[in-house]
C-alpha positions as CSV (number, residue, x, y, z in Angstrom):
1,X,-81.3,21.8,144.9
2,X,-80.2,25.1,144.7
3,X,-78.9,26.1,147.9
4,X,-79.1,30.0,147.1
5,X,-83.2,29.5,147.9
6,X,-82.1,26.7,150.7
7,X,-84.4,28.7,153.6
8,X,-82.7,30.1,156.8
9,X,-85.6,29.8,159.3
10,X,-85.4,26.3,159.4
11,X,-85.6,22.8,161.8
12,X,-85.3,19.2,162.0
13,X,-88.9,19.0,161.9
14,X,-89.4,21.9,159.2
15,X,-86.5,19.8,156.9
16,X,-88.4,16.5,157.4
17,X,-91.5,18.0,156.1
18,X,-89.9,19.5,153.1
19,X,-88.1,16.7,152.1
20,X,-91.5,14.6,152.0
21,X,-93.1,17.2,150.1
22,X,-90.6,17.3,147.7
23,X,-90.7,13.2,147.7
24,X,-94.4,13.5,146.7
25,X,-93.6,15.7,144.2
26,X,-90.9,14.2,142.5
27,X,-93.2,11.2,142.6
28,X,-95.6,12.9,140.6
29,X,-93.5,14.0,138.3
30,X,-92.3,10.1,137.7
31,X,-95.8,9.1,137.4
32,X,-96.2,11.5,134.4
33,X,-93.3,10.0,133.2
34,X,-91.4,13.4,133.2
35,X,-87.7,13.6,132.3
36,X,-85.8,15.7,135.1
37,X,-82.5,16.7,135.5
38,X,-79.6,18.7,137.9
39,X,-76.9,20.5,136.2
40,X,-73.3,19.8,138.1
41,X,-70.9,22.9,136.6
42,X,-70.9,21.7,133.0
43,X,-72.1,18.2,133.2
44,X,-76.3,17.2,133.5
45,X,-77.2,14.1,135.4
46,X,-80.9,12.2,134.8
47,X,-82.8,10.8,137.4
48,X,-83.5,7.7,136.9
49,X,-86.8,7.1,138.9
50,X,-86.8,3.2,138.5
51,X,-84.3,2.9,140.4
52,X,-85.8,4.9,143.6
53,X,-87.0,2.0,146.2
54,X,-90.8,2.4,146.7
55,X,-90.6,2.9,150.2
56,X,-88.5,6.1,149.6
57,X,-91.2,7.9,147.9
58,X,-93.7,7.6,150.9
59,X,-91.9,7.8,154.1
60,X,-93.3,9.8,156.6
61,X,-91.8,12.5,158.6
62,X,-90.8,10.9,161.3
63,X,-88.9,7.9,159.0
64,X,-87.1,11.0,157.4
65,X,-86.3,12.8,160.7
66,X,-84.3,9.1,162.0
67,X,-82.7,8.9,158.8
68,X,-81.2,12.3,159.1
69,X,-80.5,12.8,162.4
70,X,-80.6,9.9,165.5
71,X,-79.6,10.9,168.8
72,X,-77.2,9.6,171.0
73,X,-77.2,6.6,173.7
74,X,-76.6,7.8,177.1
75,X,-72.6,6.5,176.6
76,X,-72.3,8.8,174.2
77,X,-72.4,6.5,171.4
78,X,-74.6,6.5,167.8
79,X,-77.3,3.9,167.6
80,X,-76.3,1.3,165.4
81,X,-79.2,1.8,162.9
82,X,-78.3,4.3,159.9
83,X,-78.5,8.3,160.1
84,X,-76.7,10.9,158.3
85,X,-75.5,12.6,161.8
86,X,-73.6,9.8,162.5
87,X,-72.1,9.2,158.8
88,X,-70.9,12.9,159.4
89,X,-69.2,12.2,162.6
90,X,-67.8,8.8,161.1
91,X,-66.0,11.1,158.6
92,X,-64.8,13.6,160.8
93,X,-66.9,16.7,160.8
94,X,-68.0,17.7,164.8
95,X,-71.9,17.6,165.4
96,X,-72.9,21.3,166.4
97,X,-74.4,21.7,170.1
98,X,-77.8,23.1,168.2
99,X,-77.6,20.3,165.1
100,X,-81.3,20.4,165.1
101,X,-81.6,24.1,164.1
102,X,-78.4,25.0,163.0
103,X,-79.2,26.0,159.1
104,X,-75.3,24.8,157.7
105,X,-75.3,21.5,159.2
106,X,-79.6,21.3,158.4
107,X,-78.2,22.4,154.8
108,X,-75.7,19.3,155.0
109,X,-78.3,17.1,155.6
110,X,-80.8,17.8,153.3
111,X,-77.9,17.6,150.4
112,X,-76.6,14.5,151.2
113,X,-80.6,13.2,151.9
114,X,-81.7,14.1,148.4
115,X,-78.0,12.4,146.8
116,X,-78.1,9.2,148.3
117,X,-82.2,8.2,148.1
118,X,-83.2,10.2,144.9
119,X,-80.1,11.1,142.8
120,X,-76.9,8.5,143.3
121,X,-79.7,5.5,144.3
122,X,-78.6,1.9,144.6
123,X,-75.0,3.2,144.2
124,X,-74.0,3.3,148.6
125,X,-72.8,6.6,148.4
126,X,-71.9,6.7,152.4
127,X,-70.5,3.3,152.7
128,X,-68.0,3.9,149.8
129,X,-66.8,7.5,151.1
130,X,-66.3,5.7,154.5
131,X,-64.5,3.1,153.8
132,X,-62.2,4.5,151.4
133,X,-61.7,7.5,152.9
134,X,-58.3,6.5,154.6
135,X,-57.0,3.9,152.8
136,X,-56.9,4.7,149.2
137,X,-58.0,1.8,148.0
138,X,-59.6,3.6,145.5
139,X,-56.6,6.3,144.4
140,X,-57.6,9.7,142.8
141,X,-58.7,9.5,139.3
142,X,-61.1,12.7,138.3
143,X,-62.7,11.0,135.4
144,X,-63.7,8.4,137.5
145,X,-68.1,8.2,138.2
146,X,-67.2,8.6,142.6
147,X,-66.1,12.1,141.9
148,X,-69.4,13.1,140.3
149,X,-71.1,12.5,143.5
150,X,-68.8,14.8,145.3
151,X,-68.6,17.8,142.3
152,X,-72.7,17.4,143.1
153,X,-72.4,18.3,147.0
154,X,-69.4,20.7,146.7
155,X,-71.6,22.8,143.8
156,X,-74.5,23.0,145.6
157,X,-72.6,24.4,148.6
158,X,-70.7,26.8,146.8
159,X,-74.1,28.4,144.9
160,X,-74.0,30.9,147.7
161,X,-71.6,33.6,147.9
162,X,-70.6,34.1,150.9
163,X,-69.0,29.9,150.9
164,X,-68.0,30.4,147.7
165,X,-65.7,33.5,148.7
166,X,-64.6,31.7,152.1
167,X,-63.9,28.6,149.9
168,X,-61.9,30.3,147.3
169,X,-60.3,32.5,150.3
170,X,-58.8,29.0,152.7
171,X,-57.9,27.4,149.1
172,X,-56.0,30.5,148.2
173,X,-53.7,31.0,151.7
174,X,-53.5,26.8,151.7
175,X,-52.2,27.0,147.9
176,X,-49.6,29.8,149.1
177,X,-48.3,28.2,151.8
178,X,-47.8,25.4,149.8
179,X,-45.6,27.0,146.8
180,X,-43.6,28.7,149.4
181,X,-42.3,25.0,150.2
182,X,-42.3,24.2,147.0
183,X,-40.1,27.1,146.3
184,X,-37.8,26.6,149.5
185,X,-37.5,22.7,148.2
186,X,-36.5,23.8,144.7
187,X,-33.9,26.2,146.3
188,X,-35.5,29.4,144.4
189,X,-35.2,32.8,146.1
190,X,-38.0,33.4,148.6
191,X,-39.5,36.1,150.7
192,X,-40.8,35.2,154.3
193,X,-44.8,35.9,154.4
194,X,-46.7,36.0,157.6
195,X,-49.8,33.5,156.9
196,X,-52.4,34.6,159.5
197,X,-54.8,31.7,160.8
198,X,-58.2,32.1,159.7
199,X,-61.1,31.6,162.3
200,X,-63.2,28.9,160.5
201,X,-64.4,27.3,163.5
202,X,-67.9,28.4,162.9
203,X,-68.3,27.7,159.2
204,X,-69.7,24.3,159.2
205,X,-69.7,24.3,155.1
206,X,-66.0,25.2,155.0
207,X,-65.1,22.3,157.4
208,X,-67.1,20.4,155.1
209,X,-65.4,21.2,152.0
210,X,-62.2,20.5,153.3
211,X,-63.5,17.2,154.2
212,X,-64.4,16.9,150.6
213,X,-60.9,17.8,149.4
214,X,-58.7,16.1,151.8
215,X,-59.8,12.5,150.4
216,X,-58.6,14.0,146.5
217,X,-55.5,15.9,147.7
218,X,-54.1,12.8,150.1
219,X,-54.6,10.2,147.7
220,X,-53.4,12.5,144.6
221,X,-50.6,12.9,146.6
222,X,-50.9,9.1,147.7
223,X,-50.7,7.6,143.9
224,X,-48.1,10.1,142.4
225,X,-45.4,9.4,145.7
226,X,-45.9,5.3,144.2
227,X,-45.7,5.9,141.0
228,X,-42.7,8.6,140.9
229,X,-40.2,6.2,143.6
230,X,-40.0,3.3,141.4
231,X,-39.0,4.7,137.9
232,X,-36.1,4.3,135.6
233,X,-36.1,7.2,133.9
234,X,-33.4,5.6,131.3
235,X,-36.0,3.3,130.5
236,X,-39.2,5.7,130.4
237,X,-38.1,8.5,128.4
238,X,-34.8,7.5,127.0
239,X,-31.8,9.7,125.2
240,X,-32.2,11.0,121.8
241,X,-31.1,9.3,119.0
242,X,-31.9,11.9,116.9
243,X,-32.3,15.5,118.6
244,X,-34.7,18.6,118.1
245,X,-34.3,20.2,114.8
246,X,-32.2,23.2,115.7
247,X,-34.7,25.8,114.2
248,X,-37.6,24.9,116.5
249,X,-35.5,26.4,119.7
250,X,-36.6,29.1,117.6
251,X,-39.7,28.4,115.9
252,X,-43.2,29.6,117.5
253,X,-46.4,27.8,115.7
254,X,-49.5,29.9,115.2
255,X,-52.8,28.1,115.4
256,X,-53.8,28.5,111.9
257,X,-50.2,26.9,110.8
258,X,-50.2,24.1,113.7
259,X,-51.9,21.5,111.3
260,X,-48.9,21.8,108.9
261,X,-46.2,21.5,112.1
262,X,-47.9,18.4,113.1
263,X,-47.6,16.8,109.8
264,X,-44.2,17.6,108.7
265,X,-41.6,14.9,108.5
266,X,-39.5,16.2,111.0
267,X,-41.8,16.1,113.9
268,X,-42.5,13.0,113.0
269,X,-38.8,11.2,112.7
270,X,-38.1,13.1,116.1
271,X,-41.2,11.7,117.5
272,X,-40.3,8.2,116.8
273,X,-36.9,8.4,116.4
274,X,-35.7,7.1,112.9
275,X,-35.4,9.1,109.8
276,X,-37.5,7.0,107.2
277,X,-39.5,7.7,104.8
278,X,-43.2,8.3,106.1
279,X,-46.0,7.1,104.0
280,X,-49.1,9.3,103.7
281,X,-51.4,6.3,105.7
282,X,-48.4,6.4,108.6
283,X,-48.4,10.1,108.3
284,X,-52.1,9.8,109.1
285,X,-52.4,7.5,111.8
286,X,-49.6,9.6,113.7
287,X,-52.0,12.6,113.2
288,X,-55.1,10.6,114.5
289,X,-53.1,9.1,117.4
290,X,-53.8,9.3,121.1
291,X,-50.1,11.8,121.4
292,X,-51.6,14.5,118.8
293,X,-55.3,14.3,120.5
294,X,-53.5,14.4,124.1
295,X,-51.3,17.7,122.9
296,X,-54.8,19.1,121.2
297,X,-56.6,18.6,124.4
298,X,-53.6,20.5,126.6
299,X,-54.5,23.7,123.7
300,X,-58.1,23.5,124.6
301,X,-57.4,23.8,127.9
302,X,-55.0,26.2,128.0
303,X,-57.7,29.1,125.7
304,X,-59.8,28.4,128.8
305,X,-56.2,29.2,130.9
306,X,-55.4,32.3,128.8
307,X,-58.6,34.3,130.1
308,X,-57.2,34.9,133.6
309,X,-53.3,33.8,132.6
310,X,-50.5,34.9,130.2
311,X,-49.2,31.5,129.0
312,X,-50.2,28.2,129.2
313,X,-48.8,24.8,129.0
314,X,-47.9,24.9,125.1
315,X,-49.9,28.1,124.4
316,X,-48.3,31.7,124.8
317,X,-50.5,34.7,124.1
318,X,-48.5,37.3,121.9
319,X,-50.1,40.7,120.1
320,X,-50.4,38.5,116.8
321,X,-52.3,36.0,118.7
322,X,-51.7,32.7,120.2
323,X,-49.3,30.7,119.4
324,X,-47.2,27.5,120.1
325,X,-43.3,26.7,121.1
326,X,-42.5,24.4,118.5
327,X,-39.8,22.4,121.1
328,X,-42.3,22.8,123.4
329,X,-45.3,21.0,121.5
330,X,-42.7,18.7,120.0
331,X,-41.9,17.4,123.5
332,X,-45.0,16.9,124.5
333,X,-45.9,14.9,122.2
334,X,-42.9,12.3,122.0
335,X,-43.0,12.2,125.5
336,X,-46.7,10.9,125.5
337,X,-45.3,8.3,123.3
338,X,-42.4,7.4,125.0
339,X,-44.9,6.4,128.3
340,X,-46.7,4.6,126.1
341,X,-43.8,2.9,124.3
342,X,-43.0,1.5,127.8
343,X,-44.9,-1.4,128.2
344,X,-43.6,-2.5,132.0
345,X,-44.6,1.3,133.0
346,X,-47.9,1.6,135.0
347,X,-49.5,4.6,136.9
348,X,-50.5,3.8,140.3
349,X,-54.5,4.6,141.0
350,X,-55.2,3.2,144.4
351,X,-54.8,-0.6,144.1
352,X,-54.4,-0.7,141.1
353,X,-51.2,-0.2,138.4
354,X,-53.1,1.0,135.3
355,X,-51.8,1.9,131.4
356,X,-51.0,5.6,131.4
357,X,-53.2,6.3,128.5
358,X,-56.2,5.1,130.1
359,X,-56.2,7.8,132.0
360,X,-54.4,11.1,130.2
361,X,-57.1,10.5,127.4
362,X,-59.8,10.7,129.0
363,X,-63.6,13.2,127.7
364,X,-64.1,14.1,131.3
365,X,-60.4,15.7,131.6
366,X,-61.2,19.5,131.4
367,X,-58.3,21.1,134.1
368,X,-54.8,20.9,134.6
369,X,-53.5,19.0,137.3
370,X,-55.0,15.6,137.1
371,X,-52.5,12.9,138.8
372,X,-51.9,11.5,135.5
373,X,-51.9,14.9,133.7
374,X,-48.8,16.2,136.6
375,X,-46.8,12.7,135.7
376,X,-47.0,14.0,132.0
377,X,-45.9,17.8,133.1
378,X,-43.0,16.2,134.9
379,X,-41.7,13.9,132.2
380,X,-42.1,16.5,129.4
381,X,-39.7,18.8,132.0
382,X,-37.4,16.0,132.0
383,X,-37.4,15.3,128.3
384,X,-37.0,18.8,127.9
385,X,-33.9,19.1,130.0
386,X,-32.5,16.0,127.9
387,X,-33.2,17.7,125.3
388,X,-31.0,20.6,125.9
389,X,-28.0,19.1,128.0
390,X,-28.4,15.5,126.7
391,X,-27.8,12.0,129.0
392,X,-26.0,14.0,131.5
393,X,-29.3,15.6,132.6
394,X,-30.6,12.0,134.0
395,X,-28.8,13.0,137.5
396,X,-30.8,16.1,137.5
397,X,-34.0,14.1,136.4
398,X,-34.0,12.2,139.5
399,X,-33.1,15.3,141.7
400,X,-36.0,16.8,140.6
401,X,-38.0,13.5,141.4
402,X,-36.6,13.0,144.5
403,X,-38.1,16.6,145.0
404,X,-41.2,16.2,143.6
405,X,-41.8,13.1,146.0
406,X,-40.8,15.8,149.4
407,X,-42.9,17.9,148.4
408,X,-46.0,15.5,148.0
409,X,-45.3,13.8,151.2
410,X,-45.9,17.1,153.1
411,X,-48.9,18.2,151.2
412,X,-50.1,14.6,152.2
413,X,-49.3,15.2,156.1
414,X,-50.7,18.6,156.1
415,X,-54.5,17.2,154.5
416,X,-53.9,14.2,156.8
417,X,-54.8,17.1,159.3
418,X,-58.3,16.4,161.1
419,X,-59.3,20.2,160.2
420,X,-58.9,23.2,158.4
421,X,-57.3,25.1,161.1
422,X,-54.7,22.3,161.3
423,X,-53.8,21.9,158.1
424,X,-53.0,25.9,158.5
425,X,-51.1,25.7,161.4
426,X,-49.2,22.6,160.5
427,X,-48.4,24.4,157.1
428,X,-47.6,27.7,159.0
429,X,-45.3,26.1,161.4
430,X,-43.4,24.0,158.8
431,X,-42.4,27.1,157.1
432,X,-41.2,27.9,160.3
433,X,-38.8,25.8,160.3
434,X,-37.9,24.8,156.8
């Protein structure tokens, strides 16, 4: 699968005869009941051979050459029978003039061949991408088993260096152009840039890869915009009762002392918000609980942060090491609990309205900025303002929503763009005007 040894003197013809090589061989290798495996970043994912239709493992090469590529009828239109050309057209990426030699969109092919029949099988890889792809029906939730199909195409892709740099380069202008509106929308003091328009007409991979992320960024943007406009803040994250201690706005935690933060009394009444006494076996459970393991998780993330990055979420590197906020880790997690106290409050995923926990704890979750992972940042923001300036902060909370929501509804229009180039120069001319 390795796309770095993917050859460059390639056709149609030459693909369909590697592919049924490759077939043969992998049948071989399930004959001798051989264990094999592909490595996606971090995770490994088994082939499981009894689930490969028999009539994959001996097609010939002209079976393979219709499923990958059929031509057109003389109106113009795709045959109705099933090829990978015309799934790629169906989802928006433009069929180059020599598709039959051209080694990017040969390279597509052969990836999405060897996903569908040998590694996803049985699981209608094409059918869910392209009828979900618009609708949202099935929101943006990382953890979820679809997204391992699509971490599988976009790693291959990016084994070479030369789409990994272009990759890294579009994300990078894109993700500028972006925090200058954010930055314009939160009123902050801001510098005009010139954003030149790259020329990515001719990468065929890049197009692709924005087709990849434009289904994650619309419907991340999608599922937060539903379930930021019908809050009640009050209700979600309510006033204190009782209020930080007054030493933590002063207090930094290092990590060999963070056990003994997390099971003091005081973190505890402020947590849950009545001074009683706390029994060793309550004292225990609060320490197991899904809020400690949540606010543990955001510390493993953030070492991995701290290699490129100064400060993290709750982490802050310092000559003596790293250390913790107290107010800051103290907000994080009584504001995990607070979401979870609120029984009415649901997170939208698509469809669906599902318990905020199910998806904030979750053993695939390894990056920031996860739709429910962004909810939590913004409430901990809010609870920290509350915090500081009390109940009067609420019409400042929902300022800050209201701007959260802009924001999201024109990172949604600019990936609701049909291309690459688009999204740039709708993004370039809305900073234009804005």
């Amino acid at each position: 699968m390795d796309q770095k040894d993917f050859p460059t003197q390639i056709s149609l013809s030459l693909l369909a005869e590697e592919i049924q090589r490759i077939s043969q061989a992998l049948y071989s290798l399930y004959v001798q009941k051989e264990v094999v495996t592909i490595s996606i970043w971090e995770k490994t994912i088994y082939l499981d051979f009894t689930l490969i239709d028999e009539a994959v493992w001996f097609r010939s090469m002209q079976e393979i050459k219709q499923l990958l590529y059929r031509n057109r009828n003389d109106d113009g239109k795709y045959p109705n029978q099933f090829s990978l050309n015309k799934f790629f057209s169906q989802i928006g990426l433009k069929e180059p003039k020599n598709a039959k030699t051209n080694f990017e969109y040969l390279q597509l092919l052969y990836l999405f061949y060897m996903a569908h029949y040998f590694i996803f099988p049985k699981e209608q890889v094409f059918r869910k991408w392209k009828e979900h792809r618009y609708d949202f029906e099935q929101g943006y939730d990382e953890g979820a088993s679809e997204a391992l199909k699509m971490q599988l195409i976009i790693s291959q892709l990016l084994s070479a260096p030369s789409q990994f740099e272009n990759y890294i380069s579009y994300h990078s202008d894109i993700d500028r152009m972006l925090e200058k509106i954010s930055q314009r929308i939160n009123g902050e003091d801001d510098e005009d840039i010139l954003f030149s328009i790259k020329d990515s007409s001719e990468s065929l991979i890049t197009e692709f890869l924005f087709l990849c992320d434009q289904y994650n960024y619309c419907s991340y943007c999608h599922d937060l915009i539903c379930s930021l406009s019908s809050l009640s803040l009050e209700d979600l994250v309510p006033a204190f009762l009782i209020p930080p201690f007054p030493s933590w706005k002063h207090q930094y935690v290092s990590i060999n002392e963070l056990d003994d933060f997390l099971k003091s009394n005081a973190l505890y009444w402020f947590c849950h918000q009545r001074m009683d006494a706390v029994p060793s076996q309550t004292k225990l459970k609060f320490i197991q609980s899904n809020a400690v393991k949540n606010f543990k998780q955001i510390i493993e993330n953030d070492k991995k942060w701290l290699k490129d990055n100064d400060e993290g979420l709750v982490l802050q590197r310092t000559d003596k090491g790293d250390v913790v906020y107290a107010l800051r880790a103290a907000i994080v997690i009584k504001t995990y609990i607070d979401l979870i106290n609120d029984k009415k409050f649901r997170l939208f995923i698509g469809n669906n309205k599902v318990p905020f926990a199910t998806q904030l704890i979750h053993p695939s979750r390894s990056i920031y900025h996860t739709l429910s992972e962004r909810f939590c940042i913004l409430m901990c923001h809010i609870e920290y303002g509350l915090s500081i300036h009390g109940p009067a902060f609420y019409e400042d909370a929902y300022d800050l929503i209201r701007r959260e929501i802009l924001f999201l509804s024109i990172a949604f229009q600019a990936y609701q763009e049909s291309s690459l180039k688009d999204c740039e120069i709708f993004l370039k001319k809305f900073l234009r005007v804005f």
